[in-house]
C-alpha positions in Angstrom: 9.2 -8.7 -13.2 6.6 -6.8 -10.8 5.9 -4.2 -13.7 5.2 -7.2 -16.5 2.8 -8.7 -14.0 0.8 -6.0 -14.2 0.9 -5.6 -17.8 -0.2 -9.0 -18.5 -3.1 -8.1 -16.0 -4.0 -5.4 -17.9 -3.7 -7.3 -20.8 -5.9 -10.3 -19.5 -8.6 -7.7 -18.3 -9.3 -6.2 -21.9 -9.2 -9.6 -23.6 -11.8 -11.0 -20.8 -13.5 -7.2 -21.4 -13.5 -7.8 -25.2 -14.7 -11.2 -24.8 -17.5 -10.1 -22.9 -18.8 -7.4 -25.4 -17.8 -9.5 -28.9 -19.1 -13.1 -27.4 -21.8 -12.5 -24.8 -24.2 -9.3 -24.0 -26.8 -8.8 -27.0 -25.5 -5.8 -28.9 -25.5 -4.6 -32.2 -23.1 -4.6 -34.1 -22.1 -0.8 -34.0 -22.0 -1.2 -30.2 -20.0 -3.9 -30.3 -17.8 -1.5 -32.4 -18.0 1.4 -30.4 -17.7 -0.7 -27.1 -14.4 -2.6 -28.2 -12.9 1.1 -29.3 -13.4 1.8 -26.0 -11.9 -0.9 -24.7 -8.7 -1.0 -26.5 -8.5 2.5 -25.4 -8.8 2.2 -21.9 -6.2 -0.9 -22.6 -3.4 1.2 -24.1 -4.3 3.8 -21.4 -3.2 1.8 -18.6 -0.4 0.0 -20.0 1.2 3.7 -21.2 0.5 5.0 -17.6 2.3 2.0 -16.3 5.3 2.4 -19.0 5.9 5.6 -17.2 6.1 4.8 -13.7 8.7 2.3 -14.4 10.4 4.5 -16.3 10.1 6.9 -13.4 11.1 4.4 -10.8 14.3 3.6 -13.1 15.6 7.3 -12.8 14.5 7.8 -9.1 17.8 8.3 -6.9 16.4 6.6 -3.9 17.6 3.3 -3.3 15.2 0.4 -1.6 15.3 -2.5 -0.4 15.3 -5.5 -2.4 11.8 -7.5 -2.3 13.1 -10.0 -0.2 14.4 -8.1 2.3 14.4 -9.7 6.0 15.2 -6.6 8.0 13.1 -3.5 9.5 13.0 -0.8 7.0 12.8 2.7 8.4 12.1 6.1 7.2 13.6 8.6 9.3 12.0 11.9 9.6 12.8 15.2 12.0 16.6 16.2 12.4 18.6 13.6 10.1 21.7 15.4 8.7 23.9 14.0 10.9 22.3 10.2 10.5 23.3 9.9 6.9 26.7 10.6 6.2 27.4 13.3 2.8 23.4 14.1 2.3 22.6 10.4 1.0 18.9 9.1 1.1 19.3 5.3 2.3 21.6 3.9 5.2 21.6 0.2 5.4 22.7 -2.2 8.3 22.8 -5.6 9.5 19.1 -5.4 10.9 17.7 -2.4 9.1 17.2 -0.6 5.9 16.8 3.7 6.7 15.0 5.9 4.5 15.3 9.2 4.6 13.0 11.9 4.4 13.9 15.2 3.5 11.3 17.8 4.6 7.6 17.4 6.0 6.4 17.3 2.4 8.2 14.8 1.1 8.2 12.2 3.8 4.4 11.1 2.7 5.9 11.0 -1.4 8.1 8.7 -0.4 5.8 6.2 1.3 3.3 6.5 -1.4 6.6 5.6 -3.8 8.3 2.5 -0.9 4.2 1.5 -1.3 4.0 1.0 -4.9 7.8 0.1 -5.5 8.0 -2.5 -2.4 4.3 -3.5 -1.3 5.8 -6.6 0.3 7.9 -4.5 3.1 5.0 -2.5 3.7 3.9 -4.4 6.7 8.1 -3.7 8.1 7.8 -0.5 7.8 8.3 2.1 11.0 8.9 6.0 11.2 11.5 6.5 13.2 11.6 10.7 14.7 15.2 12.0 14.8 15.3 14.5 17.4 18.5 16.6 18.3 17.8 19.5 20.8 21.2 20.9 19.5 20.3 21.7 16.0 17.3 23.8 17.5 17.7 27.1 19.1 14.8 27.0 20.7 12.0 25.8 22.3 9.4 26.4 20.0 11.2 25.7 16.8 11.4 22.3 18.4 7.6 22.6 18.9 7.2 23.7 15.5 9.3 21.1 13.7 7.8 18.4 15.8 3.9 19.6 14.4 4.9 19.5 10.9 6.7 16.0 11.2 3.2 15.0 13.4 1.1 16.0 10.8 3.4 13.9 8.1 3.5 11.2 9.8 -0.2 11.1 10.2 -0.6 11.3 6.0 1.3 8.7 5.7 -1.2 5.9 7.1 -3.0 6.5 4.1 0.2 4.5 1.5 1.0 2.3 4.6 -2.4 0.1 5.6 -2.8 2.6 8.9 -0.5 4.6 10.7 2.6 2.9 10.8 4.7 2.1 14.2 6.5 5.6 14.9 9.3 5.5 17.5 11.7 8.6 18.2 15.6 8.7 19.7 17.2 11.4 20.9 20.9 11.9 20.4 22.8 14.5 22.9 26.5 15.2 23.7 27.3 13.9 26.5 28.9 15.9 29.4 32.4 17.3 28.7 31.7 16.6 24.7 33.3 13.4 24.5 32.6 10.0 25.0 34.9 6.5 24.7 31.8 5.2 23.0 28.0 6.2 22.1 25.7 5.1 25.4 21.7 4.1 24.8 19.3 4.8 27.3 16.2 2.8 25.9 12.7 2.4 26.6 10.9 -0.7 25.1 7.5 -2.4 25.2 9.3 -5.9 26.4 11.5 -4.4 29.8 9.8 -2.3 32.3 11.1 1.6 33.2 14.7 2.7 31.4 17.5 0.8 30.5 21.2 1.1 29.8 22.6 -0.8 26.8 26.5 -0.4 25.2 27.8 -1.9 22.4 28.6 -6.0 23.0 26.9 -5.6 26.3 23.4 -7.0 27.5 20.5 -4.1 28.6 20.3 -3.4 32.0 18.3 -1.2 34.4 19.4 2.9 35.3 19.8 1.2 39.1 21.9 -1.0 38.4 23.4 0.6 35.9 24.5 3.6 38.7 25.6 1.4 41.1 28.8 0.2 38.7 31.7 2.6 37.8 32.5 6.0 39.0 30.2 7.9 41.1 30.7 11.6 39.8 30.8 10.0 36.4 27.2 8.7 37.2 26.2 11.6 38.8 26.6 13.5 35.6 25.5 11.3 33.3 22.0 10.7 35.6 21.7 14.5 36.1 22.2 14.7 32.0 20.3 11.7 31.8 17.1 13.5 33.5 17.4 17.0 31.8 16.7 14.9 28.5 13.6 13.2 30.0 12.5 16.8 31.0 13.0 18.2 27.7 11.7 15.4 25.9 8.5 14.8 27.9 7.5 18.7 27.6 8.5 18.8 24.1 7.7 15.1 22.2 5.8 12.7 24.7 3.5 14.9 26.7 2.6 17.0 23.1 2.0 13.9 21.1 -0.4 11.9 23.8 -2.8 15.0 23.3 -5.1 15.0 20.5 -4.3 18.3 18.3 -7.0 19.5 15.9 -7.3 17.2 13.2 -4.3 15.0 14.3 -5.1 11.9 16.4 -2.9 11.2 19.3 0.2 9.5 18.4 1.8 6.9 20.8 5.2 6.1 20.6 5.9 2.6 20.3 9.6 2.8 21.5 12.2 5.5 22.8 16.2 5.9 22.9 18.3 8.5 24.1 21.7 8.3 22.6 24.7 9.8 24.4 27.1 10.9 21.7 29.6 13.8 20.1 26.9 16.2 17.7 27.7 18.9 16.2 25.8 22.1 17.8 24.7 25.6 17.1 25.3 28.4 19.1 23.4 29.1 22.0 21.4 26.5 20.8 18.2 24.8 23.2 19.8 22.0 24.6 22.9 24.7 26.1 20.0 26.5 27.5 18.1 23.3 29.3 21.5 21.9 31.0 22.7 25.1 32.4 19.8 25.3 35.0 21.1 21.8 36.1 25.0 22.0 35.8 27.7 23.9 35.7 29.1 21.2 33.1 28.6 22.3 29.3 27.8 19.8 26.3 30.8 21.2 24.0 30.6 22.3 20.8 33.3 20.5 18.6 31.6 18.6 16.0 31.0 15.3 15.7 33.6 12.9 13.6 31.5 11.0 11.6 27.7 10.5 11.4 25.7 9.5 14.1 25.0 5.9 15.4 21.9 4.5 13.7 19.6 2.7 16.3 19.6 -0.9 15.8 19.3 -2.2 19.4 15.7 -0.8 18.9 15.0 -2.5 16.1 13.8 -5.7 17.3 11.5 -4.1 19.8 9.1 -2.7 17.2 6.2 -4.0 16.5 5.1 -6.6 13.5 2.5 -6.4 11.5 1.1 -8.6 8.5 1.4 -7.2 5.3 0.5 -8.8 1.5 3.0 -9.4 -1.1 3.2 -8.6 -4.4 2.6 -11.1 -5.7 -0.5 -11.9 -3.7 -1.6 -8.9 -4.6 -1.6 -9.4 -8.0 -3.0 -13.0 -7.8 -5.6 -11.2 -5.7 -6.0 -8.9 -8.6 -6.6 -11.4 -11.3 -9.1 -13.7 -9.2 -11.3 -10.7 -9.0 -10.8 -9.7 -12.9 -11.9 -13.5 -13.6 -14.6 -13.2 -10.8 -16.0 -10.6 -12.0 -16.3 -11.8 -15.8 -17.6 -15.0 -14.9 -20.4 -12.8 -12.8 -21.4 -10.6 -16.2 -21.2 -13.7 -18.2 -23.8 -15.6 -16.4 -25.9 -12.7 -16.0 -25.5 -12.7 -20.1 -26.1 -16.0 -20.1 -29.7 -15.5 -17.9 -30.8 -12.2 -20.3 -30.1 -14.5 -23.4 -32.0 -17.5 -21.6 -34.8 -15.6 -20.7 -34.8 -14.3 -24.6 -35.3 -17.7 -25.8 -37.8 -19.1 -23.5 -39.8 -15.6 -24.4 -39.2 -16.9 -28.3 -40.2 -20.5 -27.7 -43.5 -19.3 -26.1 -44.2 -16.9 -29.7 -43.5 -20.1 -31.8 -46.1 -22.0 -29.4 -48.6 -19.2 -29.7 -48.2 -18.8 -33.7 -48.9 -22.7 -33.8 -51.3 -22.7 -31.4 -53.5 -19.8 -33.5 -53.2 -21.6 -36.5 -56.0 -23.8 -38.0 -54.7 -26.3 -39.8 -56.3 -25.0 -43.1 -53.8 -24.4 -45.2 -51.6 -27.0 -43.8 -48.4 -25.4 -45.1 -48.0 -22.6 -42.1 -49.1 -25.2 -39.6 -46.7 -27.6 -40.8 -43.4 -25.1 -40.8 -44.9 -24.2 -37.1 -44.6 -27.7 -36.2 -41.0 -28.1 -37.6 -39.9 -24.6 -35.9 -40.9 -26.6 -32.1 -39.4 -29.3 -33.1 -35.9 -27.3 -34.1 -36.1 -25.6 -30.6 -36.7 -28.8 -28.7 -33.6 -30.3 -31.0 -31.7 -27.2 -30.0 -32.7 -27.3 -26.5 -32.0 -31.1 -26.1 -28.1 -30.0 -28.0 -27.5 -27.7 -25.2 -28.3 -29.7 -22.4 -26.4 -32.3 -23.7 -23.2 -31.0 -25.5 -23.2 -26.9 -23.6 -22.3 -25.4 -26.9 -24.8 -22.8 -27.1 -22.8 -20.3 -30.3 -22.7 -23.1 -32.3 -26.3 -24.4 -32.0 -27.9 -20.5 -31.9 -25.5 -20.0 -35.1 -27.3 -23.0 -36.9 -30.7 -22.6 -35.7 -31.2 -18.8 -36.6 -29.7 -19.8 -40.5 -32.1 -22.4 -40.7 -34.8 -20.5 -39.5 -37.4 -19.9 -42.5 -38.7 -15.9 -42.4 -41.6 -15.5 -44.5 -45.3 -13.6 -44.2 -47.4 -13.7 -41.6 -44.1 -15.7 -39.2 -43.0 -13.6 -36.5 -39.6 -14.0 -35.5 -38.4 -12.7 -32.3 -34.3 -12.4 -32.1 -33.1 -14.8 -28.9 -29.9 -15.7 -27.8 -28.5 -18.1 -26.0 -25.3 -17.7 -23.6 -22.3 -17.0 -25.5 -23.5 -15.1 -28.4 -24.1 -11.6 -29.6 -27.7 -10.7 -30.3 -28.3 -9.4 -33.6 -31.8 -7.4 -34.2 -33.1 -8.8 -37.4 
């Protein structure tokens, strides 16, 4: 449906185009030729162009959200193999719609393509960075993956009306390697400082939250809890407030921390920050199933007001139809100014002649009188090609007449 729109725009910008050069600017004939070529070529251009992006939307193996879709739709950059379960490029939820992006590379392509396939959602759309220390060995791989997904991010503003809300969670094993169930720790624009949320239960504040339960269970959980904030202040938050070369500073809009079984590498950077904290160890066993996709977070982002399609394309076709009215009236003064130039030559010839013989002074007489006729037609019926038609048939050419070629609004001017 989206893709015949725009054909039919196409289509109703070269008719308009034609229109233009066939009915209204003065041009000879072999420009009017040469002009409508042109034209139809730029015509069959476009729509051929267009044939094969939907062609090459058709085979694409990324699945996106229907137009209508209600929910937040993400595209998830940084460490996402254990988000999407078997490689696949789309999760969907109750409240969400996740992208995936492959590499730094690719995570601008497939904005540019969510931009062009889905301009309706562009105004839901959020990056969401997918950090897990455990898949790092290091420190400054971390640093290094988190430039080049900086940097991607940053392109992307360009298919996205500005740089899109980014957010980033963080998901970490929590002490002993096992958990009952996946625990948040979230920071949102709408609650001040940190907050605990579990599945079914309502947010509540780190206090309150280590007041409840067992202490040495909170005790490990707060000291794990705070090795994360270390590690992800020195390595995302602190990094990403700074401007870096060409890259502007990037605030986060939101933050989670996600307490859950991953699956780790040896030795990896995460081992290496909690053993100067605790004698406890993350465990290595992997993870049963994909990781928890963050949708208590979604309804903290921020909205912003995006254009349909539709409105687009109705946006689209007012300024094809402005725009023709605009060179038609302009047209329409050229031609005017042609005939007032060609009413003042028939005053002069009459004006010049004597009376002696009558005959040339006579046909002068007659000629004013068919341009006031034609004059008074126009203001009264607006039909200009039908009147210029008859009047330039009817007008006698003989010796000694000069006959200037004017045309009203409407028509082609032909140099006689």
């Amino acid at each position: 449906m989206r893709d015949n729109a725009r054909r039919l725009l196409t289509i109703l910008t070269v008719i308009l185009a034609l229109w233009l050069v066939l009915g209204f600017w003065p041009l000879s004939i072999g420009n009017q030729v040469i002009f409508s070529l042109c034209i139809l070529l730029a015509g069959g251009a476009a729509l051929w162009r267009q044939r094969r992006r939907a062609v090459s939307r058709q085979r694409s193996e990324i699945v996106l959200p229907p137009e209508d879709f209600q929910g937040a739709v993400v595209l998830v950059c940084g460490d996402t193999d254990g988000l999407f379960p078997g490689r696949s490029a789309h999760g969907e939820t109750r409240h969400g719609w996740y992208l995936r992006g492959d590499s730094a590379e690719q995570l601008p392509r497939l904005a540019q393509y969510l931009a062009a396939a889905r301009p309706a959602l562009v105004s839901q759309v959020s990056v969401l960075l997918a950090v897990v220390p455990e898949h790092h060995p290091s420190g400054e791989h971390l640093a290094q993956s988190l430039r080049d997904w900086r940097r991607s991010i940053v392109q992307c503003r360009t298919w996205l009306n500005g740089l899109p809300p980014v957010w980033s969670v963080f998901w970490v094993t929590p002490p002993g390697g096992q958990a009952v169930e996946s625990r948040w720790f979230t920071v949102t624009p709408e609650r001040a400082g940190l907050q605990v949320q579990q599945k079914g239960q309502a947010p509540q504040s780190v206090a309150g939250w280590q007041r409840e339960g067992s202490p040495a269970s909170r005790l490990h959980q707060t000291l794990w809890l705070e090795s994360i904030l270390s590690l992800a202040e020195n390595a995302l938050f602190r990094p990403f407030r700074a401007r870096q070369a060409e890259l502007p500073p990037l605030n986060l809009c939101a933050a989670g921390i996600c307490l859950t079984p991953v699956a780790a590498v040896a030795n990896n950077l995460w081992q290496q920050q909690i053993a100067g904290i605790t004698t406890l160890s993350p465990g290595n066993d992997a993870a049963p199933g994909p990781h928890p996709l963050p949708d208590l977070l979604l309804s903290s982002l921020p909205h912003r007001h995006g254009v349909s399609r539709r409105m687009r394309d109705a946006g689209l076709a007012a300024g094809v139809g402005f725009l023709f009215l605009a060179l038609a009236m302009l047209a329409s003064f050229i031609n005017n100014q042609r005939l007032v130039r060609s009413v003042g030559d028939h005053l002069a010839v009459y004006h010049r002649l004597s009376g002696t013989p009558p005959t040339p002074k006579l046909q002068a007489q007659q000629r004013l009188r068919a341009d006031s006729r034609l004059l008074d037609d126009w203001l009264r019926r607006g039909d200009p090609g039908k009147a210029w038609r008859r009047w330039w048939r009817s007008w006698p050419r003989g010796p000694g007449r000069r006959c200037t070629t004017t045309i009203p609004a409407g028509s082609p001017c032909r140099s006689r």
